[in-house]
N, C-alpha and C positions, 0 to 999 in steps of 0.2 A: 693212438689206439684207445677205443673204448669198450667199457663193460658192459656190453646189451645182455639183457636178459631178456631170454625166448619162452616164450609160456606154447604150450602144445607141440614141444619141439622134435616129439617122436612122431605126428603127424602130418601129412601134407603141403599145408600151409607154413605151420613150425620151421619142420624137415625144411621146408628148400628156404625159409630165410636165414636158420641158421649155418648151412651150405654156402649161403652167399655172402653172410657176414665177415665165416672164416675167411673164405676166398677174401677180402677186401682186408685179412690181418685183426679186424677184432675179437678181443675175448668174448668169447660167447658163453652164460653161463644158462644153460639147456633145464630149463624145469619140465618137468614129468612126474607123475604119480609112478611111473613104472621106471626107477634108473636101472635095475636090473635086465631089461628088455634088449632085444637083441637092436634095438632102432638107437638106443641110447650107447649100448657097446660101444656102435658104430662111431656115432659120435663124439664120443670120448676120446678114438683111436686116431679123429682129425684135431685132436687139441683143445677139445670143447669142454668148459665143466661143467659135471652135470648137476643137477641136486633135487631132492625131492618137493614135490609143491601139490597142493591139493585147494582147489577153489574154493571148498567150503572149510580149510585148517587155517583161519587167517595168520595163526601164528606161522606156519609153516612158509606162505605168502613174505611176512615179513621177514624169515629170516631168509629168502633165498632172493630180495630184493637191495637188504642190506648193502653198501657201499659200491649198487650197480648207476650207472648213466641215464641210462635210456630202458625200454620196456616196448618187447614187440609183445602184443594180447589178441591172441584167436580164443572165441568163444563158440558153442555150438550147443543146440537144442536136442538134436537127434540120439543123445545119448542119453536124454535124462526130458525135459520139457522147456517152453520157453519163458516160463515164469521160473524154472532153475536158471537159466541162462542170464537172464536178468538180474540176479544173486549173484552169480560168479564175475559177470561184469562190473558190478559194481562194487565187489570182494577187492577184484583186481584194482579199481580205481583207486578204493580208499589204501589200501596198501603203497599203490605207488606217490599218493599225499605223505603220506606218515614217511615213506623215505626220502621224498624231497630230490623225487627223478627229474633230470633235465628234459627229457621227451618220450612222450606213450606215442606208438604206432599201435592202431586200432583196425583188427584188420574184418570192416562190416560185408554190405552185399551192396552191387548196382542197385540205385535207387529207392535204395532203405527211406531216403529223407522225402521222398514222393506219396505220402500214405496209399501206400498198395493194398492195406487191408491183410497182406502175406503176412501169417504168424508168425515169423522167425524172422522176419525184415521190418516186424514192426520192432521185436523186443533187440535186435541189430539194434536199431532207432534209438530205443529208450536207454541204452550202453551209450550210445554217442552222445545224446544229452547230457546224462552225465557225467561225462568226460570232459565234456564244453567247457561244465559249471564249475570243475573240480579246483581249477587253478593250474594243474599242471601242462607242459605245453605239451600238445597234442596234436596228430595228424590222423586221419583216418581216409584210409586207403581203399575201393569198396569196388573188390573183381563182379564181375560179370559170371553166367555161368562157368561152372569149371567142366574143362577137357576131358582133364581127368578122370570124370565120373562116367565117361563111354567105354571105360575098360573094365568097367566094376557092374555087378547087381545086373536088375533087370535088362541092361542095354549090352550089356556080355551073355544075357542067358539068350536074348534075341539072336543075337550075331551068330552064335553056336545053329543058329537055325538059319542062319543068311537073310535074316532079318532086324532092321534096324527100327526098334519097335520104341517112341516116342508120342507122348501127350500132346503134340501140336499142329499145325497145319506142314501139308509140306512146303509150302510157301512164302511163311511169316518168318523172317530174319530172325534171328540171335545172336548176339555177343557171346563170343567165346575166350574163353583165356588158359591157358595152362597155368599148376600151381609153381611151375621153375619161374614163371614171369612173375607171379604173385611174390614170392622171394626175391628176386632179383629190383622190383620196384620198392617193398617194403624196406631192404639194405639198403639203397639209393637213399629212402626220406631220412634214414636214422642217419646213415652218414652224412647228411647237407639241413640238418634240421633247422637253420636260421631261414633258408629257403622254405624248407615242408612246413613248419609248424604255424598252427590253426587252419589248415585246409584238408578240407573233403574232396576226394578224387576220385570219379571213377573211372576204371581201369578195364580195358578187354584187349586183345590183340588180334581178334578176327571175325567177320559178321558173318555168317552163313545161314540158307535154310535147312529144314531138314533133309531137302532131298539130295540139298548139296553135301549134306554131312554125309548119307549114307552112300554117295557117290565116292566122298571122297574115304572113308573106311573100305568100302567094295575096293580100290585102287591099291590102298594097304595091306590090306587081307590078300589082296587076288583071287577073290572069289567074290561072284555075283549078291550084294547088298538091297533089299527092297525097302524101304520107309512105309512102315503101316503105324499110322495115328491111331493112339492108345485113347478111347473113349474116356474124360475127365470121371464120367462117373465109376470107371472100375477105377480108377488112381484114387477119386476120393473114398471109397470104399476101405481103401487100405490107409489114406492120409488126408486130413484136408488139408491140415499147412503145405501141402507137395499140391494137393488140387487148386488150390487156391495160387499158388505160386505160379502152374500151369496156366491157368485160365487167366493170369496178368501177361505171362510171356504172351499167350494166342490172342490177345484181346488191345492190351496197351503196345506190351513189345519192350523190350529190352536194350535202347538203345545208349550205345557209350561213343565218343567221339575217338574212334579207333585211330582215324589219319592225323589226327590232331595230336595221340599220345606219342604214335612212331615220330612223328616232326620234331616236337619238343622233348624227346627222350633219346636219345638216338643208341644213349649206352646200355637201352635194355632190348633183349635179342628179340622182344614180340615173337614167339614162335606162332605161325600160323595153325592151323587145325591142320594143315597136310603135312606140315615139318613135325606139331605134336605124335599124331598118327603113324607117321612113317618109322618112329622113333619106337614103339610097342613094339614089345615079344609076342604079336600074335599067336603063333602057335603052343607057344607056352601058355599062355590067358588060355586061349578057345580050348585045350585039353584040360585045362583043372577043373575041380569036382563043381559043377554048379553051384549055385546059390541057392540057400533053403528059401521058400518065401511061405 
């Protein structure tokens, strides 16, 4: 059994490796700004310990790394910028030097290391840099679009309308991956790290276009789905790191060797985009209060 410490573990990403950690019997010790949080309760309730940690309190870093193994590290910009992001990743790094971790699981994006020119996939980038350089041994894991994000924001205010309203052609392919898979492969590297460590992997469990997306939510829902391509310049209006990100998916494309990962991984469930989907509280989602925008 080992001591992995989980950074963002009240969220998404966090959430399902820590989830999959326990399943697999190790101590998981759960950092969060928020241990009071009803996400971290939970956590706690399956055996997880929590403690508090703040990207920019190094001290705080240090002491909730103290006498752990290994280090799973989600970082994100959307909460603050990608020049913050860039800070807290390398907060993380040097903290886990000073404690002399056996292995950092880095969890970036598809094709971060391809200069996309995408804000948040470059400063991705500039986090695995220096993780390369640090010394400590390292694996970074790097999903493909997330599933997830069809039952949230603007792609839940569309649905509410029987519209499945998307930045891209209906045409053009996508990787897709749920965050249970993202967990489930991250446990995997930190448990076999003589196998993971120094490799970059990217990771998706299903290629779809848009109109197969809104085909296959129309199926789940049971109610009739249309795909209507959201113009880049209202996205970039509201974002360009999101436009920019858009306009590589519609343009380069987003491709991860999906058959490739099911072959070589067989212990992780790859849940398709119709087994993720099918899996939603539809009617729960579609009745809650929209989303401000």
């Amino acid at each position: 059994m080992l001591t992995i410490a989980v950074t963002g573990a009240t969220g998404a990403q966090g959430g399902a490796t820590a989830h999959a950690l326990l399943d697999r019997g190790h101590h998981v010790r759960a950092l969060t700004r928020f241990p009071d949080s009803p996400a971290a309760e939970q956590l706690r309730a399956l055996g997880a310990e929590i403690r508090r940690a703040d990207f920019d309190d190094r001290a705080s870093l240090d002491a909730a790394l103290a006498g752990a193994d290994s280090l799973f590290a989600v970082t994100t910009p959307f909460d603050t910028d990608t020049t913050v992001e860039v800070r807290h990743g390398e907060n993380l790094v040097e903290a886990a030097v000073a404690a002399h971790l056996g292995h950092l699981v880095f969890t970036s994006v598809a094709h971060a290391d391809r200069d996309t020119g995408v804000p948040h996939y470059e400063s991705k980038f500039a986090i695995e840099r220096r993780l390369s350089a640090s010394g400590v041994p390292w694996t970074v894991i790097a999903p493909a679009a997330f599933m997830d994000n069809y039952a949230t924001g603007w792609t839940l205010d569309g649905l509410r309308e029987q519209t499945f309203s998307w930045p891209m052609p209906a045409e053009q392919p996508l990787t897709l991956i749920s965050a249970t898979d993202i967990g489930a492969f991250a446990a995997l590297a930190l448990d076999r790290r003589a196998e993971f460590a120094g490799r970059r992997i990217d990771i998706a469990a299903d290629e779809l276009t848009p109109a197969q997306i809104a085909a296959t939510l129309a199926a789940a829902i049971d109610a009739p789905i249309a795909h209507r391509e959201v113009p880049l310049a209202y996205v970039r209006s509201r974002s360009t790191d999101l436009a920019a990100m858009f306009e590589y998916f519609s343009t380069v494309g987003l491709d991860v060797d999906v058959a490739g990962l099911r072959r070589d991984y067989p212990e992780i469930a790859w849940h398709s985009f119709a087994d993720w989907a099918s899996a939603q509280d539809w009617p729960a989602l579609l009745a809650a209060t929209p989303a401000a925008h």
